[in-house]
LOGU-66373 format. One record per atom (N, C-alpha, C): residue in three letters; x negated, y negated, z. Coordinates in pm, whole numbers, plus 50000, padded with zeros to 5 digits. Layout:
<atoms>
alaXYZ...
</atoms>
This chain:
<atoms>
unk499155012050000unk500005000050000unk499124987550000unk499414977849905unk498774966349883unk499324955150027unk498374947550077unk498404940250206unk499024928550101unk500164920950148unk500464907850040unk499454896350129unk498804887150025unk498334874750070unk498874863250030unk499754863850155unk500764853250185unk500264843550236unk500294829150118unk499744818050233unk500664808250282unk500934798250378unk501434790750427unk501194771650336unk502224768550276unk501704753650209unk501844745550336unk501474743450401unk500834731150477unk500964720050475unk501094716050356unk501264698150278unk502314699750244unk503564708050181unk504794704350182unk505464702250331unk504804703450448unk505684709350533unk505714698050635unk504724690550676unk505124677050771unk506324666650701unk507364665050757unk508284653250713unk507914641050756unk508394631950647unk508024619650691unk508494613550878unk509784620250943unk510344615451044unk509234622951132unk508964636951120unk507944640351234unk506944634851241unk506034630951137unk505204617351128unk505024606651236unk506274602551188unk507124589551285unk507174592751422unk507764603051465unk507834605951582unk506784607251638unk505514615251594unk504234617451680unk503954600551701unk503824589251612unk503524578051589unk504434566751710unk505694571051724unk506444563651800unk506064568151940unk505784584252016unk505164587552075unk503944580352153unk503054581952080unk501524570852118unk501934556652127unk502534552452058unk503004535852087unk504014539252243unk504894546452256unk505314547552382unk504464550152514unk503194560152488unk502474559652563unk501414548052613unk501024541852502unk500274528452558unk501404517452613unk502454515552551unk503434505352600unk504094508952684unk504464520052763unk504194522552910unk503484526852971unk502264528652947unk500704528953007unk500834512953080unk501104503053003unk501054488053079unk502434480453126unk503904484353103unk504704484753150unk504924496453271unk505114506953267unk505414511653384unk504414524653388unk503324522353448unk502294530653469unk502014539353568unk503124536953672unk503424547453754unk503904561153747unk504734557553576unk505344572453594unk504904577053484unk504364569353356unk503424571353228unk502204579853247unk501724573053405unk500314589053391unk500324599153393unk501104597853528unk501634615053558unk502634625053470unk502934612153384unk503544620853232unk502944625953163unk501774620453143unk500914622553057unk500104629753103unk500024631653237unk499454645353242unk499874658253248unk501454658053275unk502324670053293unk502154675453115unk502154667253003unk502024669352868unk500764675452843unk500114668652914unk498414672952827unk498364684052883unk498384689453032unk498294703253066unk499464711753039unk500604705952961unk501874721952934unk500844721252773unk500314710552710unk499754716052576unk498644724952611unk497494718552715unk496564731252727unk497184749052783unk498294749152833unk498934763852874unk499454763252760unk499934761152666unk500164774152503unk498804771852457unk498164763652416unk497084769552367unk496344780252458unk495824780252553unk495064791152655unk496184805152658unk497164800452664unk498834812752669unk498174823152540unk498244815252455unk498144816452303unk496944829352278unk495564822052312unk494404827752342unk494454839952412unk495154837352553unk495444851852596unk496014860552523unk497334856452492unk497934867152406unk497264877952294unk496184868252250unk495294874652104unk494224883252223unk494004877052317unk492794889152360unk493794901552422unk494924899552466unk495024911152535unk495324915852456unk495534915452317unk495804926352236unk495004934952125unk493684921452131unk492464931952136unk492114941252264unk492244937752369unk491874944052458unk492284960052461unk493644956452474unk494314971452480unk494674978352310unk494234977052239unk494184978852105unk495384980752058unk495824971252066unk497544971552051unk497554967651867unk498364973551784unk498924973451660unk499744964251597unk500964962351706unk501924959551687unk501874944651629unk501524937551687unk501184919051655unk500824918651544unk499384923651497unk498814919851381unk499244912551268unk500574915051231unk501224911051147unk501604894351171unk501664892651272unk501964872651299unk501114867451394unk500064876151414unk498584873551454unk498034853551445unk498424853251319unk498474840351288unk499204829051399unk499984833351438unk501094828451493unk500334822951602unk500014829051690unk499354824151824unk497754818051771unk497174822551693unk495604818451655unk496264803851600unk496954799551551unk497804783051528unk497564776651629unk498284781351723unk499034774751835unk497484771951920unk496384774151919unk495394774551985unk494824758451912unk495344751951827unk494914742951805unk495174733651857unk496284734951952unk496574724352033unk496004723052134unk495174731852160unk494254727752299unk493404712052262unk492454708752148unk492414697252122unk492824685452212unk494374688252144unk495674674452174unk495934675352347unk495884684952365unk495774686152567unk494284685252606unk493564687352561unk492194682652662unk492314668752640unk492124662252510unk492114646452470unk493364639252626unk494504644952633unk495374639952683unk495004640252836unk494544653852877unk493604651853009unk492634643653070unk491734639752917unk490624631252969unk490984617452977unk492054614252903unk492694599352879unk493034598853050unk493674605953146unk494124603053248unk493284605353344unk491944613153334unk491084612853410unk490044598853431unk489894594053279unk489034586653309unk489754571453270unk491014566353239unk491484557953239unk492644555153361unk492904563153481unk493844566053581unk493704576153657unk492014574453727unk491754585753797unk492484582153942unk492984574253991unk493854572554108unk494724576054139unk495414585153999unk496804595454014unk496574606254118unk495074607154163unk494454614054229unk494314610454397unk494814612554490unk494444604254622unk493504603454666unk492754612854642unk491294620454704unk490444612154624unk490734603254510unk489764600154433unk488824585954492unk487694585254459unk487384567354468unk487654559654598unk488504548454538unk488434539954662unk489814546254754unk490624559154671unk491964562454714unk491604575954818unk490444576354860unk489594586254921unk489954581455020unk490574571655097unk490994571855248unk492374570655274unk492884577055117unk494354577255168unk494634593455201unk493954599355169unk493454616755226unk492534618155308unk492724616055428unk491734616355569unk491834630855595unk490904636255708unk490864648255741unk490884662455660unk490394661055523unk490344670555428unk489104683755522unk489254693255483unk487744704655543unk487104698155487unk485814699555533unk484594699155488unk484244704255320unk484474715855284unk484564721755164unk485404715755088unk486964716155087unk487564704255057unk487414692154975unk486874681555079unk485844677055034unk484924672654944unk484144683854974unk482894687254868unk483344689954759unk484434696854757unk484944699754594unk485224689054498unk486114677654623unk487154670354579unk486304657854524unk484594660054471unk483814650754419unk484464642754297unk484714634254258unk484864631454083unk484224637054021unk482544630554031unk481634640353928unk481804653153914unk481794655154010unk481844672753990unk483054677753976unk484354675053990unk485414674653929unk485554668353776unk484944658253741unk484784658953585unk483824664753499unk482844673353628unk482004685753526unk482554697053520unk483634700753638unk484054715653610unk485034713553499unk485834699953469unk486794699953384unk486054705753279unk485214698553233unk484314700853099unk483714714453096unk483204719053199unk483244735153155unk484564741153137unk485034742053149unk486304748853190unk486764748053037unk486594735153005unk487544729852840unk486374737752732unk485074735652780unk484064740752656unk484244757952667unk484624762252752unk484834776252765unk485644785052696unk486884776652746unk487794778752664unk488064775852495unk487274767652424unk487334757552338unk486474771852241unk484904773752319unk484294787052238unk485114795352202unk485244802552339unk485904813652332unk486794815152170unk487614804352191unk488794804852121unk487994802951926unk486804790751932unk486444791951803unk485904807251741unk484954812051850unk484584826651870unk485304839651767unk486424837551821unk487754847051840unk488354845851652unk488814831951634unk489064826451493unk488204826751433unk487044825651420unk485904824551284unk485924844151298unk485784851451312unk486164863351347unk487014869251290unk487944865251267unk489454868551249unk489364865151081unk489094853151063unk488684847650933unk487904851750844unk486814861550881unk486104867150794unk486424877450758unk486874883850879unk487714897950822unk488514900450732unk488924889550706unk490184885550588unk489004890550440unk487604880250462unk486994881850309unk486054894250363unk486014903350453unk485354912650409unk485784925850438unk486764923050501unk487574936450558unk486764941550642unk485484938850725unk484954952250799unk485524946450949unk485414960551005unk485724961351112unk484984957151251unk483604954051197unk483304949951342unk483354938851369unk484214927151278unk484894919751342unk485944919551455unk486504927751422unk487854933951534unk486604936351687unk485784948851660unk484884952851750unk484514939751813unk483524932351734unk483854920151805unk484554910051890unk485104904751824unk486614898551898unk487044913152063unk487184919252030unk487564933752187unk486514924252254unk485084924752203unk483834923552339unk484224907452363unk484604899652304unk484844881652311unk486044881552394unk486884890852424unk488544891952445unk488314898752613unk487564902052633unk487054909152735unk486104896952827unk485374891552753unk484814884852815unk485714869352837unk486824869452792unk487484854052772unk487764854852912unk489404868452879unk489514872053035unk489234870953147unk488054877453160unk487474874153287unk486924860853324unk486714853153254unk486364837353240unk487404831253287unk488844836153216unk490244826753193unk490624828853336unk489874844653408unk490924846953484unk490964838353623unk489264835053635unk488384825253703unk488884807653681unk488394811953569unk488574791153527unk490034786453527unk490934794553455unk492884789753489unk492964786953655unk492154796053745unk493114792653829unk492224779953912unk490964777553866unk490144769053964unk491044755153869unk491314756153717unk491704749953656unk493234736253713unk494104744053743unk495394744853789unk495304734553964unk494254741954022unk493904738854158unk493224723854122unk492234722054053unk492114709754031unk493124698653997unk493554701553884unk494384693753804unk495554693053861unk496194699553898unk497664697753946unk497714696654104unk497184709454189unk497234712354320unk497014703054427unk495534697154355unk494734683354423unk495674674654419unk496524670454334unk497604657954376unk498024659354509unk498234667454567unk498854665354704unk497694677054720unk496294667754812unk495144675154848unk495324679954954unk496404680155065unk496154684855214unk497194695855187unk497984701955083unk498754711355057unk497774724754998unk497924737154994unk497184742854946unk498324761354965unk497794765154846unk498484782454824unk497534784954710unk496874796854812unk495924808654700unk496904817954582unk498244814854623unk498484818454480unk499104808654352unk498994793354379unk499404785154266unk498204786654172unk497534794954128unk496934796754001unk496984805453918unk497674816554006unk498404826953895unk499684822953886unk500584823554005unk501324815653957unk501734803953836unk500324795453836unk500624786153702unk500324797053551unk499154802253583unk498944814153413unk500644819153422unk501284822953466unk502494831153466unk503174823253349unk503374808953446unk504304798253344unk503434793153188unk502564795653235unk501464792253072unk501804798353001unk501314818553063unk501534828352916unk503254829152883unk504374824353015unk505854831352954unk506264818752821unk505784807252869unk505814797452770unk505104795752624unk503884805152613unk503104808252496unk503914817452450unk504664828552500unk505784835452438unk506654830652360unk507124821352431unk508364813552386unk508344805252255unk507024800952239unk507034793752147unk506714803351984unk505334814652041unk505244828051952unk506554828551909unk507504831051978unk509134836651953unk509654826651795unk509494816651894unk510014803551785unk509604800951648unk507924800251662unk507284800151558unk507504810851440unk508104830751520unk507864837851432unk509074835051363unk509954835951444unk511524835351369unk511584823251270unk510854810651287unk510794801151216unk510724805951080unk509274811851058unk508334816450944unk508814829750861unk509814839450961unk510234847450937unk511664844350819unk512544829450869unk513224829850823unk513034817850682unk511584814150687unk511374803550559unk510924810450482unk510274823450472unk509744828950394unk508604833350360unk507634827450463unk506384831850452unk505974846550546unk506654851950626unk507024863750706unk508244871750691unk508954868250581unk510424874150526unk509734886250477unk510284900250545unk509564907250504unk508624921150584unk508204910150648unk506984916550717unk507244914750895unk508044905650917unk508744905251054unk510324917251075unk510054924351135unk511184931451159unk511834929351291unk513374939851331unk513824940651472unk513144942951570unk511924952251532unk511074960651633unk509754950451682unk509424941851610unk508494932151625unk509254920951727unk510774916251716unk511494907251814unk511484914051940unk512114928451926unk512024933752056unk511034932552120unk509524936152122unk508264937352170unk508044921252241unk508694911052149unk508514901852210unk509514896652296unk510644898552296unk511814903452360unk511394908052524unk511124919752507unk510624925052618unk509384922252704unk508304914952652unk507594905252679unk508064892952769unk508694885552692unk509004876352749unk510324877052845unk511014888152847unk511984892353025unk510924897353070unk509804903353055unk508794908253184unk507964901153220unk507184885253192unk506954876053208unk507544868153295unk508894865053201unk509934858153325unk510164865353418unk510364875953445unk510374881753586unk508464881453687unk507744880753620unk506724881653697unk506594863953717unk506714856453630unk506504840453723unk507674842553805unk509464845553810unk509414845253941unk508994851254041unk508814867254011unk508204873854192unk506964859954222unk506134856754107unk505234850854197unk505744833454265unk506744826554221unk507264815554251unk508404823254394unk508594835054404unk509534835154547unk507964842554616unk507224848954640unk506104851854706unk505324841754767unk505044831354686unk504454816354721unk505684813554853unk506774812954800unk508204806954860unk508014815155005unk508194827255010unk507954833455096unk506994835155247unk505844833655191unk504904834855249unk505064820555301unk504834814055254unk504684799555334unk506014795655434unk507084801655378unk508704800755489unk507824806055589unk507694824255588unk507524830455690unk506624820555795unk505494821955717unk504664815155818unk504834801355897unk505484792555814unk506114783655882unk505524771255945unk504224766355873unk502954762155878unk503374744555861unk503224736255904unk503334721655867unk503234714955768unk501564714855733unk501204712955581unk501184727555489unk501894734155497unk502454744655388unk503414739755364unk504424740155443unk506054745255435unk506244725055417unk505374712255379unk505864702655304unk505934699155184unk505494709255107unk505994710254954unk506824718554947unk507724726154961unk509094732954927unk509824722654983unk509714713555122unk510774710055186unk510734695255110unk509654689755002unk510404677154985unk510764680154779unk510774696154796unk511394699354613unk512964704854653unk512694705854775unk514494712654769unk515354703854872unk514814686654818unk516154679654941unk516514672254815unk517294665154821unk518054655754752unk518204657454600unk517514644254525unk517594653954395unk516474658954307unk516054658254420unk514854672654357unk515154683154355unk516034687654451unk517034701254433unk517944706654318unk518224696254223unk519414704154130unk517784709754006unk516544700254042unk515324700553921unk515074714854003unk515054715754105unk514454732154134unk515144742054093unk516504739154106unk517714750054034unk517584753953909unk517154740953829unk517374741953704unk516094752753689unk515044752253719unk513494752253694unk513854769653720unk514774772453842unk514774789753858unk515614793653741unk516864789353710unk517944797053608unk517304795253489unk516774782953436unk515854784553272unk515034795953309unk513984798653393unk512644802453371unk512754819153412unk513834821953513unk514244834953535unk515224841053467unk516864833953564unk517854838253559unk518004840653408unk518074830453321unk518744830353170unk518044840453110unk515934840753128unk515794852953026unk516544866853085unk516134867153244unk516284881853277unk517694885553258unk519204879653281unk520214887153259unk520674883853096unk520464873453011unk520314874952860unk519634890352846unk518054888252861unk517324898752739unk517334912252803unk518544915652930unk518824928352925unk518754938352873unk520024936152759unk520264948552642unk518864948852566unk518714959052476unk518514961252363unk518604949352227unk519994951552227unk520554943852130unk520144933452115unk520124921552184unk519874912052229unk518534905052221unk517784921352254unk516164910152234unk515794918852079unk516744921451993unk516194923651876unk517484914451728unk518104905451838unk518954895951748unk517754882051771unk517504877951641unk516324868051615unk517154852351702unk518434849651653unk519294842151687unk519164839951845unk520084850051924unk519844850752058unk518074848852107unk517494855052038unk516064855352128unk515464839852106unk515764834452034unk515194819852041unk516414809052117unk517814812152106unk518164805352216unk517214807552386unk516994819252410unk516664819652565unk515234812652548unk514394813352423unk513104810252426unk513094793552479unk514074788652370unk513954767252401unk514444769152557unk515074779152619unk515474778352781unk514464781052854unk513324786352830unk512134788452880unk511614775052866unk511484774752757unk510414760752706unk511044748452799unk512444746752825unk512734737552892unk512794740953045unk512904751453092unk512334753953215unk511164754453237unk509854753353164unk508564749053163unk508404736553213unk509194730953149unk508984711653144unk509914709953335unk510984717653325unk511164716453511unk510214715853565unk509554726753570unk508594738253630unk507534725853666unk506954719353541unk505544711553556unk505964699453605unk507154694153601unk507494681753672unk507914683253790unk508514695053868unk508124698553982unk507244698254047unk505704697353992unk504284702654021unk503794689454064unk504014681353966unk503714668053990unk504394655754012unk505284655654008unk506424643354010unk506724637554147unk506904650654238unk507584643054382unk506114638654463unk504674643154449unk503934632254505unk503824622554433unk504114619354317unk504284606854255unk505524595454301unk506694604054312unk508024592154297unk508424602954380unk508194599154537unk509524608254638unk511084610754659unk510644595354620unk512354592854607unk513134596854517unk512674607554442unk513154611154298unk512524609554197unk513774618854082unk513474620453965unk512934604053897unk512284601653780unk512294589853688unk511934597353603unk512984593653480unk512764595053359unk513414582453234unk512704579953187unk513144568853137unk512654563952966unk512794559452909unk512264563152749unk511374557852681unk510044554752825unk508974558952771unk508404572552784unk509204581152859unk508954593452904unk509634602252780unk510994594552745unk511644602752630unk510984601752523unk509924593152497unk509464583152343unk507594596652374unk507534599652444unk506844605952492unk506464621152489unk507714628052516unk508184640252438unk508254640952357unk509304634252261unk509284635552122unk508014633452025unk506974622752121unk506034624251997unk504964635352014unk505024645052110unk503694653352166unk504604666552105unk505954669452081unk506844682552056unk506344679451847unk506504665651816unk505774665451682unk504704665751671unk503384659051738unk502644663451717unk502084676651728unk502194685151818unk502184699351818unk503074703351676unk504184702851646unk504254704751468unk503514706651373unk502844691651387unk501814685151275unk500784696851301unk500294700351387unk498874704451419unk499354720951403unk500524726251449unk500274737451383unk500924744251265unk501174733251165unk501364736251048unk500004737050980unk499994728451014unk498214723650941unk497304738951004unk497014746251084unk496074754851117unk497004765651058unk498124766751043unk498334780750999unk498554780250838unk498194768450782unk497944769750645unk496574768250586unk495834768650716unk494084771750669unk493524786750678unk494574794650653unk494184811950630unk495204820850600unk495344827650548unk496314836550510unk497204840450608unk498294840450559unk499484840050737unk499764851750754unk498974862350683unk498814879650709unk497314882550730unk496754885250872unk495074890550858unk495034905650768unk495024902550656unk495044915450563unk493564921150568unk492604916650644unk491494924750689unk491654933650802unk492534932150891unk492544939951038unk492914952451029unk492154961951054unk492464973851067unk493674979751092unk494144970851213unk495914977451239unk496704973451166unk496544963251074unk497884957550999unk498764965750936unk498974979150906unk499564985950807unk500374991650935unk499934992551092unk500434999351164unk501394990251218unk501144975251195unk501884964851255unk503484962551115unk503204965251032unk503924962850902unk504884970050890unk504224984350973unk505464995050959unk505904998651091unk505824992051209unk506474991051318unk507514992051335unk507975001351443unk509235004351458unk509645008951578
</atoms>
């Protein structure tokens, strides 16, 4: 059987309005960068890090399936090796708030005595410098890895051999154990440190949880997209939705055990500075954002993608997916919002002008990478096993 080399046009595919939107976006971000900059940073950082979790989501996804020599993917392989281009657009968006609004930070600078009594270690961690060198490892790590992985993938296409694949296993192996280290020191920096006298050894798996169920979600989106324009008509079947189907209800069930375990442990124990981050997300109206944040991110996939049926209807499986994706966006404004604005939610339309242009630019960027290689790796060894999946 002949492998088809199906490519993706690229240049027919940005519209002039998504354009616009990424464009109206950045003008919203600088023009409330100096109008209301209180709630513009911490926006902008809840964005730049949900873009770095699909790209890193993304990354995972491709190693664990070198890892365990899984078949099945190969065929929209493409799909997630795309989506890794947005790491870019989230580190850029990280460093804009590190080094133009490092005070979002309490621990930081001259805001270092509004966090008294930190440990000793603490502390020491809570350096800038050295908090803007682990960033930078952390981003160059990930950034290899991931070029590593794609130039790899890419050649295999023009030469068909296999120890590219071989390759990529030993790069996929080694990401892992890197990712499994750096996500969570990652998470602890960037998000955790906002409220520095709070602390749980498990908000860093916890956060990979919401990274990889959300790199699902969008995989989901992207395939059915491609599946139904024509460049995967064909080669995407029922049995390929299911896999991801079932993926993403066993995902969503593992970020919640680990979001009620966190919950748990810190009730039981019953600790002062533990038990004051649950108690100021579940009073007023931060409470209906926590509700929402459990029924998107649990409830809807796990009693939706029950059946069978269900996670192999393309239709249904991308409704629950945008319910993920928008229980993501709970999820991370939970993380950061109430040490920002206690008194509540703010959202307002530089925040809306904001979304819309980072949901297009992620568009732009992965149209453009998945029309720089054949949108079938017709070099990979498993592809014939992924094609005829069932």
């Amino acid at each position: 059987m002949m492998i088809p080399a199906l490519e993706f046009d690229s240049h027919s595919a940005p519209s002039f309005a998504t354009r616009l939107c990424a464009i109206a976006g950045a003008i919203c971000l600088v023009a409330g960068a100096v109008l209301s900059p209180a709630s513009v940073w911490p926006y902008l950082l809840l964005l730049s890090y949900a873009l770095v979790g699909l790209g890193v989501g993304a990354l995972s996804f491709i190693a664990l399936q070198y890892i365990v020599g899984s078949g099945w993917a190969a065929a929209f392989r493409r799909v997630p090796e795309a989506m890794i281009a947005v790491l870019p657009l989230g580190f850029v968006g990280l460093w804009v708030v590190f080094l133009a609004h490092p005070s979002l930070y309490p621990w930081q600078g001259a805001a270092h005595d509004a966090a008294p009594g930190l440990a000793w270690f603490k502390q020491a961690w809570l350096s800038w410098p050295f908090f803007l060198v682990r960033a930078a490892v952390y981003m160059a790590l990930w950034a290899a890895f991931g070029y590593a992985m794609l130039r790899h993938s890419r050649k295999q296409d023009e030469t068909g051999d296999v120890s590219h694949t071989k390759s990529n296993i030993h790069l996929s192996a080694g990401f892992l154990a890197v990712f499994g280290i750096t996500s969570f020191l990652a998470s602890v920096d960037w998000i955790m440190s906002l409220e520095p006298h709070w602390y749980s050894t498990m908000f860093g798996w916890y956060n990979f949880a919401g990274q990889f169920e959300s790199a699902l979600a969008v995989i989901i989106l992207l395939v059915v997209w491609l599946e139904r324009r024509g460049p995967l008509r064909g080669v995407i079947n029922e049995a390929h939705l299911h896999d991801l189907g079932k993926l993403l209800f066993a995902f969503s069930t593992f970020w919640m055990y680990l979001w009620f375990s966190q919950y748990l442990l810190i009730w039981y124990s019953n600790i002062p500075e533990e038990t004051v981050y649950f108690t100021a997300r579940l009073r007023g109206w931060w409470m209906p954002f926590s509700m929402a944040s459990l029924l998107l991110n649990w409830v809807v996939p796990f009693v939706v993608l029950m059946t069978i049926p269900v996670k192999r209807n393309a239709s249904a499986l991308t409704k629950v997916a945008v319910a993920v994706l928008v229980g993501r966006w709970f999820d991370l404004y939970l993380m950061i919002f109430p040490s920002q604005s206690p008194d509540g939610p703010v959202f307002g339309i530089w925040e809306a002008g904001m979304t819309i242009g980072a949901i297009a630019a992620v568009i732009l960027v992965v149209r453009s990478a998945l029309g720089a290689a054949n949108i079938i790796p017709k070099g990979d060894p498993y592809i014939r096993e992924s094609l005829h999946h069932h």
